[in-house]
mmCIF file of the N, C-alpha and C atoms, coordinates in Angstrom:
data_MODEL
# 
_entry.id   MODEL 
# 
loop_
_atom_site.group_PDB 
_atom_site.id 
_atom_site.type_symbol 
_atom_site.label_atom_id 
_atom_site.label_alt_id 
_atom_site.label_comp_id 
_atom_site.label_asym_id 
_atom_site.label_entity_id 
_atom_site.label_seq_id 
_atom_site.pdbx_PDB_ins_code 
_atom_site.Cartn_x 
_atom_site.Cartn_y 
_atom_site.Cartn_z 
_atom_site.occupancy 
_atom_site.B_iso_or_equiv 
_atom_site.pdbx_formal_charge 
_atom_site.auth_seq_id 
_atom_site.auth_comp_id 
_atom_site.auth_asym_id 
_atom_site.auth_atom_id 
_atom_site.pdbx_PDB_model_num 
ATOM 1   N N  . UNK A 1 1  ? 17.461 70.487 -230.646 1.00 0.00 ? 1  UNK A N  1 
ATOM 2   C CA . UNK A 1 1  ? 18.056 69.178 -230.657 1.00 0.00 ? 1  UNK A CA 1 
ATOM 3   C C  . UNK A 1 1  ? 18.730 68.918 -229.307 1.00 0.00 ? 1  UNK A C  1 
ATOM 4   N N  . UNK A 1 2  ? 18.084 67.966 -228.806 1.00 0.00 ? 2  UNK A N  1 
ATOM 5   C CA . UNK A 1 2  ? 18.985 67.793 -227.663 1.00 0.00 ? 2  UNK A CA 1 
ATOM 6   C C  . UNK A 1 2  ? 20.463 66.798 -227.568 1.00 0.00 ? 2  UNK A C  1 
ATOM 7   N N  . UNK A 1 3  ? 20.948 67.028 -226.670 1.00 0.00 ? 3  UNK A N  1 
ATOM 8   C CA . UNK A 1 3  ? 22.721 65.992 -226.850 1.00 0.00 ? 3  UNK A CA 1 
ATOM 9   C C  . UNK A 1 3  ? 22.124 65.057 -226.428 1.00 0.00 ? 3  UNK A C  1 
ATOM 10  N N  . UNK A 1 4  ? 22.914 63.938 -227.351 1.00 0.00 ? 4  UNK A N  1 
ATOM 11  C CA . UNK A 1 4  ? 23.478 62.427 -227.227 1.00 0.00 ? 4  UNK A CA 1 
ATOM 12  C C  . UNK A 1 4  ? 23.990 62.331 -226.027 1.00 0.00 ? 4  UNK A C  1 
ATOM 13  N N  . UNK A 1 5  ? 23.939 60.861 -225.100 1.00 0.00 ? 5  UNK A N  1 
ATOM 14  C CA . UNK A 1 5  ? 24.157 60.298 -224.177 1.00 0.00 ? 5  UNK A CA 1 
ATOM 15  C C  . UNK A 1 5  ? 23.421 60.957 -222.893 1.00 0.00 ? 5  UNK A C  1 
ATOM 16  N N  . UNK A 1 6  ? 24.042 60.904 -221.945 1.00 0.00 ? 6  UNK A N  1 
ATOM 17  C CA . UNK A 1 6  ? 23.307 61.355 -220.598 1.00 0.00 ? 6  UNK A CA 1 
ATOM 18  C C  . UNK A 1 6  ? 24.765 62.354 -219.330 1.00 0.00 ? 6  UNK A C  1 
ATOM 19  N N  . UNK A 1 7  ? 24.196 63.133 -219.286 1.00 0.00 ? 7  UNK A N  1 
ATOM 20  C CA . UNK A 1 7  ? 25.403 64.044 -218.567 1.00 0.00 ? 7  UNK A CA 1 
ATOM 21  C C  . UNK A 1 7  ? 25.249 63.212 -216.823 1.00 0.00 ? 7  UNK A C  1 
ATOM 22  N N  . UNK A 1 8  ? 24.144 63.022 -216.254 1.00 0.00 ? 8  UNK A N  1 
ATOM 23  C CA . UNK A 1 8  ? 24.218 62.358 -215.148 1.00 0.00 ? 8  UNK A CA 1 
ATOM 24  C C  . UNK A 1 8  ? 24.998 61.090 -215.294 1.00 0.00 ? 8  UNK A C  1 
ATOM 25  N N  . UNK A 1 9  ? 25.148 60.173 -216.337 1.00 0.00 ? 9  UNK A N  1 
ATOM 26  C CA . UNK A 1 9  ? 25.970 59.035 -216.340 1.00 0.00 ? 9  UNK A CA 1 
ATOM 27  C C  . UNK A 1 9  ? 27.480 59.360 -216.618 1.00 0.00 ? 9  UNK A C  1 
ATOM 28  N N  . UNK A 1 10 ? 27.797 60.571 -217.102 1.00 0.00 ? 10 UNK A N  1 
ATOM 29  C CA . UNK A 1 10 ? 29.193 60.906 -217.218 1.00 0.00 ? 10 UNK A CA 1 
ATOM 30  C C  . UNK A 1 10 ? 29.514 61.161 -215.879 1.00 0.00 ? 10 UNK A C  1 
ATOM 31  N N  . UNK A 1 11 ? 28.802 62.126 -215.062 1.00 0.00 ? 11 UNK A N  1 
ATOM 32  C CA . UNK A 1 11 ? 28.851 62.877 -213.698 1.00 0.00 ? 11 UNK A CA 1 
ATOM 33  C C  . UNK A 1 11 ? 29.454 61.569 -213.155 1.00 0.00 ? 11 UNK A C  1 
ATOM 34  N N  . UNK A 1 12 ? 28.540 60.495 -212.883 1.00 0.00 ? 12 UNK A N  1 
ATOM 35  C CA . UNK A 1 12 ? 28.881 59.660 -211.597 1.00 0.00 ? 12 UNK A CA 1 
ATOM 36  C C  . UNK A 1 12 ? 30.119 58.600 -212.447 1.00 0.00 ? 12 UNK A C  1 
ATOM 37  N N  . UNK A 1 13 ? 30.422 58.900 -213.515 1.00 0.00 ? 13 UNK A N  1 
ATOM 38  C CA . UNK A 1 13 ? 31.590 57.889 -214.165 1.00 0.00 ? 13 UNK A CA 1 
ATOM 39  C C  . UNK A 1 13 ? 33.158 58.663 -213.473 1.00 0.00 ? 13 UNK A C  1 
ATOM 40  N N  . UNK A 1 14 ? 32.970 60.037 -213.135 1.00 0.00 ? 14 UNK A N  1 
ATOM 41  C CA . UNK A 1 14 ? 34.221 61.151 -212.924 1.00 0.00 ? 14 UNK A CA 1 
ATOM 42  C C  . UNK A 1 14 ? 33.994 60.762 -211.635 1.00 0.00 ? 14 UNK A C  1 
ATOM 43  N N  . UNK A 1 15 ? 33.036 60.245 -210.728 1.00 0.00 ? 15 UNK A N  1 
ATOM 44  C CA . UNK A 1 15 ? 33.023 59.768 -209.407 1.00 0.00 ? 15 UNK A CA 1 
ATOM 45  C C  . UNK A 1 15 ? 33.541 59.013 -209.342 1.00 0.00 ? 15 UNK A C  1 
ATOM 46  N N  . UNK A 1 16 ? 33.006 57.990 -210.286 1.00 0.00 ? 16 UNK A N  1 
ATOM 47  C CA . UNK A 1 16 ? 33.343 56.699 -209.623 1.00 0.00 ? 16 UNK A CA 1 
ATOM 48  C C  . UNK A 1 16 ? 35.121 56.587 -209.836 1.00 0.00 ? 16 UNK A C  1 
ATOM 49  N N  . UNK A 1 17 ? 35.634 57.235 -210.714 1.00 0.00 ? 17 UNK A N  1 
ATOM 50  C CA . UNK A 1 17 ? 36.942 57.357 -211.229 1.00 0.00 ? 17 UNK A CA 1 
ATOM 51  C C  . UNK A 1 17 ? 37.920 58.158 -209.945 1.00 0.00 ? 17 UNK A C  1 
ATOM 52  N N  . UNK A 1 18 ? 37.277 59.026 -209.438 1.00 0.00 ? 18 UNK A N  1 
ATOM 53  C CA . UNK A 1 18 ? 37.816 59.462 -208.326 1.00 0.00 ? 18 UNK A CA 1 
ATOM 54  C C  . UNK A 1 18 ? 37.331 58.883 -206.766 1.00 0.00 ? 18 UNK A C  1 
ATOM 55  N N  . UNK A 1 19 ? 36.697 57.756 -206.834 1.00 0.00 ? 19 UNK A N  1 
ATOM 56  C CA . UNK A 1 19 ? 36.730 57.238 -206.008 1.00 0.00 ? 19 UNK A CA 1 
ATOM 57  C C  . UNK A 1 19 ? 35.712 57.967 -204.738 1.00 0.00 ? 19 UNK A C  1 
ATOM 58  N N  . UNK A 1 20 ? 34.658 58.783 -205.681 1.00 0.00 ? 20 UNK A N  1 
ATOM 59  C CA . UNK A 1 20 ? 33.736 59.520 -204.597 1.00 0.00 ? 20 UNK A CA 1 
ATOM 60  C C  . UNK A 1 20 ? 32.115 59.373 -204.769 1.00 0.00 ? 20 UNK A C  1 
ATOM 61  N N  . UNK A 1 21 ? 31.312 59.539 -204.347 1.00 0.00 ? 21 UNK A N  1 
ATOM 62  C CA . UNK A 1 21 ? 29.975 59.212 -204.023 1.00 0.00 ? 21 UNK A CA 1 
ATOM 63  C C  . UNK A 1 21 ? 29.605 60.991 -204.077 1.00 0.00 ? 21 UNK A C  1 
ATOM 64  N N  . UNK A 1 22 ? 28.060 60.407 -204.553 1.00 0.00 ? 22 UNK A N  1 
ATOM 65  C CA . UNK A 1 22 ? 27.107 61.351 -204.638 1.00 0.00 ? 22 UNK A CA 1 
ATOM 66  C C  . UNK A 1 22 ? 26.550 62.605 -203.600 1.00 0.00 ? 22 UNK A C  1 
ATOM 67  N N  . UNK A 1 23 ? 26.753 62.070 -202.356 1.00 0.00 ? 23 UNK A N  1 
ATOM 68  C CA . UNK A 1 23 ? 26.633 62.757 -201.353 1.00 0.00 ? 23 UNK A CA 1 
ATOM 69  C C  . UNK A 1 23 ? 28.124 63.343 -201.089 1.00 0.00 ? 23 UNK A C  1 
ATOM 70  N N  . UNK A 1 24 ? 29.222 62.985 -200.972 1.00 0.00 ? 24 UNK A N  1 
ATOM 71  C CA . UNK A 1 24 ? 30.438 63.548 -201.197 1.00 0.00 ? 24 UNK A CA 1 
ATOM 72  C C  . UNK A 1 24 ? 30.591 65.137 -201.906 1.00 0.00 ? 24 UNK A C  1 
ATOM 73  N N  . UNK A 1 25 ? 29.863 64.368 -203.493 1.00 0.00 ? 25 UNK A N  1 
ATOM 74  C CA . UNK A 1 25 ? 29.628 65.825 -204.380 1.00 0.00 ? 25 UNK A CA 1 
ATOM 75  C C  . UNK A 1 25 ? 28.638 66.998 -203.524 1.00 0.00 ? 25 UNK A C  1 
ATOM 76  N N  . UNK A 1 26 ? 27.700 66.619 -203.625 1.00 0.00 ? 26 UNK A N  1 
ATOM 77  C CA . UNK A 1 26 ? 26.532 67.203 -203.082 1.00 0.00 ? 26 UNK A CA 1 
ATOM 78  C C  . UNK A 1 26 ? 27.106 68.058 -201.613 1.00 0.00 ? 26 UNK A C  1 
ATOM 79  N N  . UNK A 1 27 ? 28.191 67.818 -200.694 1.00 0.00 ? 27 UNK A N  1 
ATOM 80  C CA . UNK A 1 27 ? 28.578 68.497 -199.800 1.00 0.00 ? 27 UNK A CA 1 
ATOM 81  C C  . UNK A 1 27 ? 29.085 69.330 -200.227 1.00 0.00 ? 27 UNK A C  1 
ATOM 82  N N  . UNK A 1 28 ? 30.253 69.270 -201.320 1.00 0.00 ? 28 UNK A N  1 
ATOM 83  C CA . UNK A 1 28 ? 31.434 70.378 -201.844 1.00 0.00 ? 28 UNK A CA 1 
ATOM 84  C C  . UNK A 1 28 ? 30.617 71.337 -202.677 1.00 0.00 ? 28 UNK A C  1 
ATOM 85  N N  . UNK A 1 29 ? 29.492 71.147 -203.490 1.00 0.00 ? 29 UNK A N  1 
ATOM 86  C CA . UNK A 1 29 ? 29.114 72.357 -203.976 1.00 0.00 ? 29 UNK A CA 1 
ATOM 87  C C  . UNK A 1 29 ? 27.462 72.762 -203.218 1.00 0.00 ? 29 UNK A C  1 
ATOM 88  N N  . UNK A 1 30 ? 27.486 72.183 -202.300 1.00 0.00 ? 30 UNK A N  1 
ATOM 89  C CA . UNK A 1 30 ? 26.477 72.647 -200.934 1.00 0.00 ? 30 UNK A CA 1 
ATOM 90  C C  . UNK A 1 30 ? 24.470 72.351 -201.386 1.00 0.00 ? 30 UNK A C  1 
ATOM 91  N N  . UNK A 1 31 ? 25.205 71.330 -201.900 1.00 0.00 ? 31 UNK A N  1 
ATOM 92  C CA . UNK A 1 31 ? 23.178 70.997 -202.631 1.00 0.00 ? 31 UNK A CA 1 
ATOM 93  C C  . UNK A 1 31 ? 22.947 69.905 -201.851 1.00 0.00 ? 31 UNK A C  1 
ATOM 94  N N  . UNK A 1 32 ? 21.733 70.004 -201.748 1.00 0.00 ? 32 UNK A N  1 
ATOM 95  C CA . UNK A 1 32 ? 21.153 68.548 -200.919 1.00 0.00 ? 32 UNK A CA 1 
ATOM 96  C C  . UNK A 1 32 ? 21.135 67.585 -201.668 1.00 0.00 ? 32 UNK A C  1 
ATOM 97  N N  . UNK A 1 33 ? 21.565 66.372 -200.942 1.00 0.00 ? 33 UNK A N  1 
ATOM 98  C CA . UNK A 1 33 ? 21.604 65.212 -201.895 1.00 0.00 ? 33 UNK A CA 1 
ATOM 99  C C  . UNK A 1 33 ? 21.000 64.752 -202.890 1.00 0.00 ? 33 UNK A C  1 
ATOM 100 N N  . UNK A 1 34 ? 19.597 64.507 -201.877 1.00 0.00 ? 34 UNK A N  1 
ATOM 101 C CA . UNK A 1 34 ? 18.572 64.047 -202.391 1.00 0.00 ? 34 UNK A CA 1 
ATOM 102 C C  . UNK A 1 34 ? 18.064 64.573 -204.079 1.00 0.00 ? 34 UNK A C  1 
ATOM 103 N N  . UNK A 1 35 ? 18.589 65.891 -203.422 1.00 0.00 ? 35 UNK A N  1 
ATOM 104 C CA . UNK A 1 35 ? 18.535 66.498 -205.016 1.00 0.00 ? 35 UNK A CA 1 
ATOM 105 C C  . UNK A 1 35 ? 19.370 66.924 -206.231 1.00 0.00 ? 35 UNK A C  1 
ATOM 106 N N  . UNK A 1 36 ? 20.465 66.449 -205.461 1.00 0.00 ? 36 UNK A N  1 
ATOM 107 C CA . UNK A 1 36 ? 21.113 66.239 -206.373 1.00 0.00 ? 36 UNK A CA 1 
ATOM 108 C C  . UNK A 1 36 ? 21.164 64.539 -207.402 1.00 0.00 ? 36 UNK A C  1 
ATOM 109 N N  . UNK A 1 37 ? 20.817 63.811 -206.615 1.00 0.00 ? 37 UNK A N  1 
ATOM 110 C CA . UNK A 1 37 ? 20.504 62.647 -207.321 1.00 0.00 ? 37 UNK A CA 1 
ATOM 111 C C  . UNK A 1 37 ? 19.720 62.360 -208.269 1.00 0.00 ? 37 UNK A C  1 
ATOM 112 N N  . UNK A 1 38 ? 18.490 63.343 -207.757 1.00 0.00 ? 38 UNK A N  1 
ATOM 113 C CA . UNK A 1 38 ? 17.318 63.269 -209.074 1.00 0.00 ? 38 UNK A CA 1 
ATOM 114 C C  . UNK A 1 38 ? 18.150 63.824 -210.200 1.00 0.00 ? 38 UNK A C  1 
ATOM 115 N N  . UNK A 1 39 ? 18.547 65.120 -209.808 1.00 0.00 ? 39 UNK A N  1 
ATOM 116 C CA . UNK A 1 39 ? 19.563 66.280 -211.237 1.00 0.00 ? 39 UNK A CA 1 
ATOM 117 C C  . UNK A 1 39 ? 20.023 65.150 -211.800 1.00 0.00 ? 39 UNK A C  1 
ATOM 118 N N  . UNK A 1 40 ? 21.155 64.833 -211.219 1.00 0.00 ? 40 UNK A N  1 
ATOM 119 C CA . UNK A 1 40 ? 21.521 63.245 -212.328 1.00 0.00 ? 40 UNK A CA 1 
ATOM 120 C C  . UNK A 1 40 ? 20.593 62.057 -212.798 1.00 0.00 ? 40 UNK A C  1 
ATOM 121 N N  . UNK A 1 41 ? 20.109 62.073 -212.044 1.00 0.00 ? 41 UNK A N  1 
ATOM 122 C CA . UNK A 1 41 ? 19.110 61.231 -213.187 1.00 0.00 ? 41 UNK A CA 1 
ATOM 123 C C  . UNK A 1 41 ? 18.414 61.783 -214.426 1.00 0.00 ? 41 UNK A C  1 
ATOM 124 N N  . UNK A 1 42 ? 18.762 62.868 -214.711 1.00 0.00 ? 42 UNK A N  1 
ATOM 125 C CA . UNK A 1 42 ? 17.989 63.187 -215.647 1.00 0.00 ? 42 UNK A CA 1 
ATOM 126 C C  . UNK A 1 42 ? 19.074 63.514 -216.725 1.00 0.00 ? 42 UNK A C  1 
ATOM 127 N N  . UNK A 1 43 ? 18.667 63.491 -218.102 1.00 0.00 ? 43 UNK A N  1 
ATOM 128 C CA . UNK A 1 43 ? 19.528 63.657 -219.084 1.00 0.00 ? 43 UNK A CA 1 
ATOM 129 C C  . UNK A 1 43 ? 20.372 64.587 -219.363 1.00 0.00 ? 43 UNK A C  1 
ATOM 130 N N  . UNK A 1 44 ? 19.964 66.325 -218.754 1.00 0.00 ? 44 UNK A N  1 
ATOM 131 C CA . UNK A 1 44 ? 20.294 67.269 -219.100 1.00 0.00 ? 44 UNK A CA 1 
ATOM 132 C C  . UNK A 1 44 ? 20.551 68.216 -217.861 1.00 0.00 ? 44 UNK A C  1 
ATOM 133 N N  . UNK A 1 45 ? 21.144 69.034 -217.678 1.00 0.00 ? 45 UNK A N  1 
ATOM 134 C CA . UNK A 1 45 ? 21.420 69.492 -216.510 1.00 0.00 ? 45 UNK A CA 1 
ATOM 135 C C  . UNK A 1 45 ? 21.569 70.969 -216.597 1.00 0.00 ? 45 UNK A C  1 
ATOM 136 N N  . UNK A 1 46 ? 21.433 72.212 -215.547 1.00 0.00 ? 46 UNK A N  1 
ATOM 137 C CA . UNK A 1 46 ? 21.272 73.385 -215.507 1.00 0.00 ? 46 UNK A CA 1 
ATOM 138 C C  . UNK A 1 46 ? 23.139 73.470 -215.676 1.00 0.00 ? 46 UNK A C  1 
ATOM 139 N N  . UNK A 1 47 ? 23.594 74.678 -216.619 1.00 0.00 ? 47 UNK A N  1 
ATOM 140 C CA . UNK A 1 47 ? 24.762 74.996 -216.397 1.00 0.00 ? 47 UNK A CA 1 
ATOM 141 C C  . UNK A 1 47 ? 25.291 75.392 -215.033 1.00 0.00 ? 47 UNK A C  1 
ATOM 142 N N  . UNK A 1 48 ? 24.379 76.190 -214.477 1.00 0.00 ? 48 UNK A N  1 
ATOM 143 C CA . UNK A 1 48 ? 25.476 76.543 -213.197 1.00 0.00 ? 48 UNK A CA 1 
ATOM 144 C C  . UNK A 1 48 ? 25.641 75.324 -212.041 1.00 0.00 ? 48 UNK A C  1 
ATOM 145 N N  . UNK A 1 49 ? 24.791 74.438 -212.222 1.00 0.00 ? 49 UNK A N  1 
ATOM 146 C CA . UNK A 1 49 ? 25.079 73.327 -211.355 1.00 0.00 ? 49 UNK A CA 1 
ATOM 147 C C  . UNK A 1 49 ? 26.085 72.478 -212.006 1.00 0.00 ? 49 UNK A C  1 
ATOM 148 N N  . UNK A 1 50 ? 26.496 72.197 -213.519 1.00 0.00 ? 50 UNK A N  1 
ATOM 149 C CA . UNK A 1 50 ? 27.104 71.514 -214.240 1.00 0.00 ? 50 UNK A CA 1 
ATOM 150 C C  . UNK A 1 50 ? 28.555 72.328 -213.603 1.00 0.00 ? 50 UNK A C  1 
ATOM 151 N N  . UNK A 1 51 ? 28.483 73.712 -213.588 1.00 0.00 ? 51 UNK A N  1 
ATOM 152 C CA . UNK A 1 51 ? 29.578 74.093 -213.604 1.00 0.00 ? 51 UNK A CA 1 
ATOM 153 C C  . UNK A 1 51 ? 30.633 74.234 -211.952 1.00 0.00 ? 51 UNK A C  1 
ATOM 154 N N  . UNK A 1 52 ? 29.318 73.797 -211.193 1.00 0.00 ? 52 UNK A N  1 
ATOM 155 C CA . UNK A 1 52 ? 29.559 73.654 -210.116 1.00 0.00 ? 52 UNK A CA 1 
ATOM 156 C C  . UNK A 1 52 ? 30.640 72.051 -209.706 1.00 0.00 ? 52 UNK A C  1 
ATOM 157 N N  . UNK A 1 53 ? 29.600 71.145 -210.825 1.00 0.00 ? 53 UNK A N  1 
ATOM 158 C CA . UNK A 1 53 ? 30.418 69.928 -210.257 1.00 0.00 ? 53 UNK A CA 1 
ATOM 159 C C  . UNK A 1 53 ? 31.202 69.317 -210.905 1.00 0.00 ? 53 UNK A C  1 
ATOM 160 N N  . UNK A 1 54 ? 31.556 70.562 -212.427 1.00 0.00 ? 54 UNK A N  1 
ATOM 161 C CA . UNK A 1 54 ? 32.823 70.360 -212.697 1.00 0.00 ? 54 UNK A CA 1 
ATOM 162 C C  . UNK A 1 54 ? 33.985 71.422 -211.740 1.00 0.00 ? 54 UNK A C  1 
ATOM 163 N N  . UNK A 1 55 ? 33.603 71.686 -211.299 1.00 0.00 ? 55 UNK A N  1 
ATOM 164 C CA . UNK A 1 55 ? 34.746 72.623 -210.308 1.00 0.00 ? 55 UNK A CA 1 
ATOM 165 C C  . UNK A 1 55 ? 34.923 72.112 -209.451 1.00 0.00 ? 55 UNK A C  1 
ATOM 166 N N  . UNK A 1 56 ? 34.234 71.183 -208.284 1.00 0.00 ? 56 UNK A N  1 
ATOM 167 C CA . UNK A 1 56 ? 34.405 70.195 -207.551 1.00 0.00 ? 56 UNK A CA 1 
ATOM 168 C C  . UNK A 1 56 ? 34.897 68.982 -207.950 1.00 0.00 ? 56 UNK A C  1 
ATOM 169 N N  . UNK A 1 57 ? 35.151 68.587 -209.362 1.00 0.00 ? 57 UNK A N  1 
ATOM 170 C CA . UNK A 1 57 ? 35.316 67.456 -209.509 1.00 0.00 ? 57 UNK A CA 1 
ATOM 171 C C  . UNK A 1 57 ? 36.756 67.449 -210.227 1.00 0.00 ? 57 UNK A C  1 
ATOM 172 N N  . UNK A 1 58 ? 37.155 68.736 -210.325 1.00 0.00 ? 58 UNK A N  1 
ATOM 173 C CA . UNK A 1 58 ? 38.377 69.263 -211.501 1.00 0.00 ? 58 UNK A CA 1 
ATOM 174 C C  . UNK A 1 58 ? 38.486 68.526 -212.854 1.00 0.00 ? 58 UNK A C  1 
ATOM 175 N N  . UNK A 1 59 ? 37.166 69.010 -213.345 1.00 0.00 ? 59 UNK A N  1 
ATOM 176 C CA . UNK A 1 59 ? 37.244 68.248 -214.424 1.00 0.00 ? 59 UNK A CA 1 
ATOM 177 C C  . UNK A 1 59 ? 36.233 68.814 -215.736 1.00 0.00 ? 59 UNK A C  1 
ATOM 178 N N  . UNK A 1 60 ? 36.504 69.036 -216.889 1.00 0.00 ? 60 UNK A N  1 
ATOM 179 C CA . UNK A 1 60 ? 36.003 70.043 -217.795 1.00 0.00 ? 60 UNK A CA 1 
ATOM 180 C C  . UNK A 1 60 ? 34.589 69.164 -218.212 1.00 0.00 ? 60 UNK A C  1 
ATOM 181 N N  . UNK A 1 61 ? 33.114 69.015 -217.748 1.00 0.00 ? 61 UNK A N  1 
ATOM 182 C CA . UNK A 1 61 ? 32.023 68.346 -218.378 1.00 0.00 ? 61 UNK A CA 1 
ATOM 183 C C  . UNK A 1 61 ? 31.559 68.958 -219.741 1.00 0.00 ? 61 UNK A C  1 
ATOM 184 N N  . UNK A 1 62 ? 32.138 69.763 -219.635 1.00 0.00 ? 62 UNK A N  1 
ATOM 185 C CA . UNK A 1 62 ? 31.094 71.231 -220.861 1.00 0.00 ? 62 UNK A CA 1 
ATOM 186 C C  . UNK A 1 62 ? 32.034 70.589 -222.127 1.00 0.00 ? 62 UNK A C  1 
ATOM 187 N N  . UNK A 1 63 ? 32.506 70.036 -221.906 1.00 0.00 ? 63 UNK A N  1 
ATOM 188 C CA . UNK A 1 63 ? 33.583 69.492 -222.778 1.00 0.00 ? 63 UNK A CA 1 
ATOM 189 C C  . UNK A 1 63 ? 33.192 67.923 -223.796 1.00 0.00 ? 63 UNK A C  1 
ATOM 190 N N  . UNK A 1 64 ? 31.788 67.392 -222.356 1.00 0.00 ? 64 UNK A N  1 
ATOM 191 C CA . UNK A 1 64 ? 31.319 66.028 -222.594 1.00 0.00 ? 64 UNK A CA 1 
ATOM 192 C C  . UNK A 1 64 ? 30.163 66.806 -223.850 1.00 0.00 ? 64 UNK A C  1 
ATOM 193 N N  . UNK A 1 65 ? 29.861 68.195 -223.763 1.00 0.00 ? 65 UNK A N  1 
ATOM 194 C CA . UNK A 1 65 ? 28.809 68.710 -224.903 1.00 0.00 ? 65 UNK A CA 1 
ATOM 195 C C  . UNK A 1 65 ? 29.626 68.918 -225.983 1.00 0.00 ? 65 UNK A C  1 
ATOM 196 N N  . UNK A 1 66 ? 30.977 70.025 -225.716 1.00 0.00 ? 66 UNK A N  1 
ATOM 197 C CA . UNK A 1 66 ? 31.762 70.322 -226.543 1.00 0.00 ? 66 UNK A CA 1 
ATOM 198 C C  . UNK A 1 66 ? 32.273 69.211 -227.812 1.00 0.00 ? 66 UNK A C  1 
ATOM 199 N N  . UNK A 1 67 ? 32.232 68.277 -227.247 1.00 0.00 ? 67 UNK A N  1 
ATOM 200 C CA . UNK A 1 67 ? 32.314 67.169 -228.102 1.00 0.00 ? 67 UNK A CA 1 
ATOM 201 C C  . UNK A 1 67 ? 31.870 66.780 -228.779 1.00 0.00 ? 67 UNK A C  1 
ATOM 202 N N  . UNK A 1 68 ? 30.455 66.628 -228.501 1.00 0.00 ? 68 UNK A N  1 
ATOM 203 C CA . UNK A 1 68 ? 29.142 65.866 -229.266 1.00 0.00 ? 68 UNK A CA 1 
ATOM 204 C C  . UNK A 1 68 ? 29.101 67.019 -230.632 1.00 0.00 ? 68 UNK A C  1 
ATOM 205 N N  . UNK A 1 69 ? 29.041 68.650 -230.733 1.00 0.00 ? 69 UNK A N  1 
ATOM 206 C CA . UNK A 1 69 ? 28.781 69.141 -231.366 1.00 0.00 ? 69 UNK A CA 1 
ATOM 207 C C  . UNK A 1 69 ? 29.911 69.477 -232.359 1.00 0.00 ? 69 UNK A C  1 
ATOM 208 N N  . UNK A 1 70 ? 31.273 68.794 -232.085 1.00 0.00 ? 70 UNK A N  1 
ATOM 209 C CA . UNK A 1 70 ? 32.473 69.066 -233.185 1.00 0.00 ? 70 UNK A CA 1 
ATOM 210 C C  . UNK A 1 70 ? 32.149 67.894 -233.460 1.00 0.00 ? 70 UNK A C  1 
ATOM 211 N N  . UNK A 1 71 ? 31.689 66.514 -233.712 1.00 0.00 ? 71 UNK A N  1 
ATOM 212 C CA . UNK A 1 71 ? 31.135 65.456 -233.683 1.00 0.00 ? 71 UNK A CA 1 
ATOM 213 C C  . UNK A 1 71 ? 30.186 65.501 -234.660 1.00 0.00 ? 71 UNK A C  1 
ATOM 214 N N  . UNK A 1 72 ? 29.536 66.313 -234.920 1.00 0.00 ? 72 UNK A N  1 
ATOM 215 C CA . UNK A 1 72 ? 28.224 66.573 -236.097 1.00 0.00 ? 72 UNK A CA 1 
ATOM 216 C C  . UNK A 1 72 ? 28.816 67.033 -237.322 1.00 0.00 ? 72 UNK A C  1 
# 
């Protein structure tokens, strides 16, 4: 079963909230942009990159899953 909503649209909502851009992210945890943009576009995301740009972003995402499944 996969999770409800989209983790790339949460990602760039903690951006836009902190007032930072995609390439911004993409410097602090050292990924190329370009590819990091696709990663967000897509629904689901590798943990260690998730966990990457919640550590850059100081902010718990695993939490945006954690949710969905106390939620069921």
């Amino acid at each position: 079963m996969e999770p409800k909503g989209h983790i790339g649209n949460e990602i760039r909502k903690h951006l836009d909230k902190q007032k930072r851009n995609v390439m911004w992210l993409a410097d602090e945890i050292g990924y190329d942009h370009s590819n990091l943009t696709k990663q967000l576009a897509k629904p689901i995301i590798h943990t260690k990159l998730l966990y990457s740009i919640s550590d850059a972003l100081d902010v718990d995402l695993f939490a945006y899953y954690s949710q969905q499944l106390a939620e069921k």
